[in-house]
C-alpha positions as CSV (number, residue, x, y, z in Angstrom):
1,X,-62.5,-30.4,71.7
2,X,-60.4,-27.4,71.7
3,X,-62.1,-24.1,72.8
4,X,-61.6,-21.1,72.2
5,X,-61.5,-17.9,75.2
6,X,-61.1,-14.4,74.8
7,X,-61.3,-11.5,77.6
8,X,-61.0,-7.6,77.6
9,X,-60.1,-5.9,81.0
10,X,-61.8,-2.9,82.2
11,X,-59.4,-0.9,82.9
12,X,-61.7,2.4,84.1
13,X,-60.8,2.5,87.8
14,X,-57.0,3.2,86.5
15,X,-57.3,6.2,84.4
16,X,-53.7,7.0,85.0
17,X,-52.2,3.7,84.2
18,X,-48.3,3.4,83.6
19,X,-47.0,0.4,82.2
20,X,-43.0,0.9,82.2
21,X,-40.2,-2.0,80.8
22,X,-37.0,-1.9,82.0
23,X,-34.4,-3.9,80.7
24,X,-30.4,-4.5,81.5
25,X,-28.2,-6.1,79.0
26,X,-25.1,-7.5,80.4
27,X,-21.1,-6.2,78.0
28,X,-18.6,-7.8,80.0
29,X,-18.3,-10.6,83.1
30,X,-18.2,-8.0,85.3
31,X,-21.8,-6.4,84.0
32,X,-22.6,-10.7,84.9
33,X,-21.5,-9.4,88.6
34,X,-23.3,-6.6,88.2
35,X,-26.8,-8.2,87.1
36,X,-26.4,-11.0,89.9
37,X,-25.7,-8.3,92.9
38,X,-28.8,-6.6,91.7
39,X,-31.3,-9.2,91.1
40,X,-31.9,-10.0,95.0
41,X,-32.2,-6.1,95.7
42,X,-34.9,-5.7,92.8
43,X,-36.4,-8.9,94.4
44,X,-36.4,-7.4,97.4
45,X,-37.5,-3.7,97.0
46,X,-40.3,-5.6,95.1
47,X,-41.9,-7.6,98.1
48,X,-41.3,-4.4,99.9
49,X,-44.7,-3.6,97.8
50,X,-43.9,0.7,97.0
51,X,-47.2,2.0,97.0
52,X,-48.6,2.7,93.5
53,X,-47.4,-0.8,92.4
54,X,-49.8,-2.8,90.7
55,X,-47.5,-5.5,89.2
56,X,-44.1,-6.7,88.5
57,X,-43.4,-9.2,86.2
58,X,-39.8,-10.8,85.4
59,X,-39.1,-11.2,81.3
60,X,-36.0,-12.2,79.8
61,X,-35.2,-10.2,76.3
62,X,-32.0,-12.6,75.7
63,X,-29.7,-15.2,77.0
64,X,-26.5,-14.1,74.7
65,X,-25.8,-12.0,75.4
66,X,-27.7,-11.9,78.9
67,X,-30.6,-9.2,78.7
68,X,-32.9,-9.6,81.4
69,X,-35.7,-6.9,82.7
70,X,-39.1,-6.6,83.8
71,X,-42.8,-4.8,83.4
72,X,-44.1,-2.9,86.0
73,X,-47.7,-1.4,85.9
74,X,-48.4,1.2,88.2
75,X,-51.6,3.2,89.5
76,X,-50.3,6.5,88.4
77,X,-46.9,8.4,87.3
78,X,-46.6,10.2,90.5
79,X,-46.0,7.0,92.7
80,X,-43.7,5.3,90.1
81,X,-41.6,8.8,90.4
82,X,-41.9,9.0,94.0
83,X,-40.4,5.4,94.4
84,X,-37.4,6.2,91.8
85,X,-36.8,9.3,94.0
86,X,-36.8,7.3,97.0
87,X,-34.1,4.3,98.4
88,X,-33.4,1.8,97.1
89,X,-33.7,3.3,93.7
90,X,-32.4,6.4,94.2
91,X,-28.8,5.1,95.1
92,X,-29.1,2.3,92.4
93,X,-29.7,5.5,89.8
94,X,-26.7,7.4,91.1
95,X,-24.2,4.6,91.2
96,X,-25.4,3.4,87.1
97,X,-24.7,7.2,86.5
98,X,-21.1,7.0,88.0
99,X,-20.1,3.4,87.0
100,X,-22.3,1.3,84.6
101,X,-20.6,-2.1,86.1
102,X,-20.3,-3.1,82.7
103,X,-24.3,-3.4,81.6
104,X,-26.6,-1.2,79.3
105,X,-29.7,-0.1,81.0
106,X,-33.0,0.7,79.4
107,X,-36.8,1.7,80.2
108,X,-39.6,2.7,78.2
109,X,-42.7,3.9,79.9
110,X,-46.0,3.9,78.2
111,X,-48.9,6.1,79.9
112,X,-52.9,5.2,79.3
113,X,-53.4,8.7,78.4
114,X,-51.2,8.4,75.3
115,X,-47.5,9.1,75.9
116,X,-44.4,7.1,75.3
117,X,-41.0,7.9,76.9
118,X,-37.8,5.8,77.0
119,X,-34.2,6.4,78.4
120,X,-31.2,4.1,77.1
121,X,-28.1,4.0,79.2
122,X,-24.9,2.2,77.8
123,X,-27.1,0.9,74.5
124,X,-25.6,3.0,71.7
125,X,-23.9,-0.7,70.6
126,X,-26.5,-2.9,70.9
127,X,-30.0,-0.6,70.7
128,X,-33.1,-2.0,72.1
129,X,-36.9,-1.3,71.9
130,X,-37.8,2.1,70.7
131,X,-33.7,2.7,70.3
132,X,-33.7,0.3,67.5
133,X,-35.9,2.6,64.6
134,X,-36.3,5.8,66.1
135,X,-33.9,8.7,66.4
136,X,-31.9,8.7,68.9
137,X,-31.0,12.3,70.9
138,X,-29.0,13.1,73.4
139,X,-30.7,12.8,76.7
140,X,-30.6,16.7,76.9
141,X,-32.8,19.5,77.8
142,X,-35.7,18.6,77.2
143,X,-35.1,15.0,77.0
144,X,-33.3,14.7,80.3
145,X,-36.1,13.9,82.4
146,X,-38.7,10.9,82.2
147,X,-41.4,13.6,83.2
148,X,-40.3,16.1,80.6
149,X,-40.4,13.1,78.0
150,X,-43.6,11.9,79.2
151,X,-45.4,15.4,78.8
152,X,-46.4,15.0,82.5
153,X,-46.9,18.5,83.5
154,X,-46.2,20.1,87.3
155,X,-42.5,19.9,88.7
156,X,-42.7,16.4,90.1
157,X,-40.4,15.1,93.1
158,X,-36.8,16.3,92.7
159,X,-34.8,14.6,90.6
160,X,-31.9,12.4,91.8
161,X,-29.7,13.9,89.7
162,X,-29.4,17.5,88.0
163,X,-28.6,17.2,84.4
164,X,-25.6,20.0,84.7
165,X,-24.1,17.3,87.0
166,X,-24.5,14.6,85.2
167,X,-23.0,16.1,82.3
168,X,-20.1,18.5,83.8
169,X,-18.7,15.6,86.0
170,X,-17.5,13.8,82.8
């Protein structure tokens, strides 16, 4: 006989829950060098377990093109921005910035207290997620940052890269 289940989760002990989903889609055979040099160091900075790191979980958005990514829950925004501001994310950010390696790179955070945020790097021709039906804007201003998306307020850790460099160095 086939039954039937259904469960909630309490999720009161984690009243600053972030859920984020990242995701890398892969242009050219170099962005497939790209995506297998990287995979092993994600692995890795995973089992490391950053504090703040609830779960990570593996998904895979496509095969063809490849799109893989992950989900990552997390305790709290401040721990998730510590570890981006930290090695071995902090070079990883840097080196996308200066070269893609021939891949698009996405996230979309998603915080229990209500706000959405999402970044697209390299995505303009193939959109993903949030990308795909709402306007796009130039990551800008006040759109440069994940915490000034997020309407996280307080300055944060530093960020690994200032937005007049990002954008004068092109």
């Amino acid at each position: 006989m086939l039954t039937h289940s259904r469960q909630a989760v309490d999720l009161s002990k984690y009243p600053e829950l972030i859920v984020i989903y990242l995701g890398m889609r892969v242009h050219s055979l170099r962005g497939m060098l790209t995506l297998m040099k990287l995979g092993p160091r994600i692995a890795k900075s995973v089992a490391a377990k950053p504090d703040g790191l609830l779960l990570h979980e593996d998904i895979y958005y496509g095969f063809l093109p490849p799109h893989i990514g992950m989900r990552q829950y997390w305790r709290d925004y401040g721990s998730l921005e510590q570890w981006t501001r930290a090695l071995p994310h902090l070079q990883w950010w840097k080196d996308f910035t200066k070269n893609p390696g021939g891949v698009g790179f996405w996230h979309e955070t998603y915080s229990i207290r209500g706000g959405f945020e999402a970044i697209y790097g390299n995505m303009l021709e193939t959109p993903a997620g949030l990308q795909v039906f709402a306007p796009v804007l130039e990551a800008k201003g006040s759109m440069f940052s994940a915490r000034r998306r997020l309407k996280v307020e307080g300055e944060g850790a530093a960020s690994p890269l200032e937005e007049r460099d990002l954008y004068n160095s092109k």
